[in-house]
C-alpha positions in Angstrom: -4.3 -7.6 10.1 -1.5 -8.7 12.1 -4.1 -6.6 15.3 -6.5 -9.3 14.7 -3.4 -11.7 14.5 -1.8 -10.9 17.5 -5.5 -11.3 19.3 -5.6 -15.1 18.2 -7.3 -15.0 15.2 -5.7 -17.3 12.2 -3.8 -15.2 9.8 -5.3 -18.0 7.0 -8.7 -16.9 8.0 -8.0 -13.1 7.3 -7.8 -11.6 4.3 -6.3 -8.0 3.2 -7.6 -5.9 0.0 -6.9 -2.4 -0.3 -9.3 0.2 -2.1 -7.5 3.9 -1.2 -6.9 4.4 -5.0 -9.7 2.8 -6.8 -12.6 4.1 -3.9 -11.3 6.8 -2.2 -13.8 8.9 -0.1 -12.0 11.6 -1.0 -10.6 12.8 -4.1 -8.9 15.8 -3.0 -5.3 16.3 -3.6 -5.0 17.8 0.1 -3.4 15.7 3.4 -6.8 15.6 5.1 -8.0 14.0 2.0 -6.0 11.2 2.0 -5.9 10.6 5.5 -9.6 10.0 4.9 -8.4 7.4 2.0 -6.0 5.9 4.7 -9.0 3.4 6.1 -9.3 0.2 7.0 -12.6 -2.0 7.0 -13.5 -5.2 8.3 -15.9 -7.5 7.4 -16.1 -10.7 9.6 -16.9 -13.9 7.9 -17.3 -17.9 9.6 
């Protein structure tokens, strides 16, 4: 968030949910696992 901050977009406009625990796309118990669970996506709305 505070990326697309610092590149000028409004911090009001932006909005931050996280879904590691509830929708992981891995469900090992392994450090490669959750790296993979340690994810950010973006969707861009006017």
């Amino acid at each position: 968030k505070m990326f697309l901050v610092d590149t000028g977009i409004s911090a009001s406009s932006l909005n931050t949910i996280s879904y590691g625990e509830e929708q992981p796309l891995d469900s090992g118990k392994t450090e490669s696992a959750w790296a993979k669970n340690r994810r950010a996506h973006f969707r861009i709305q006017n």
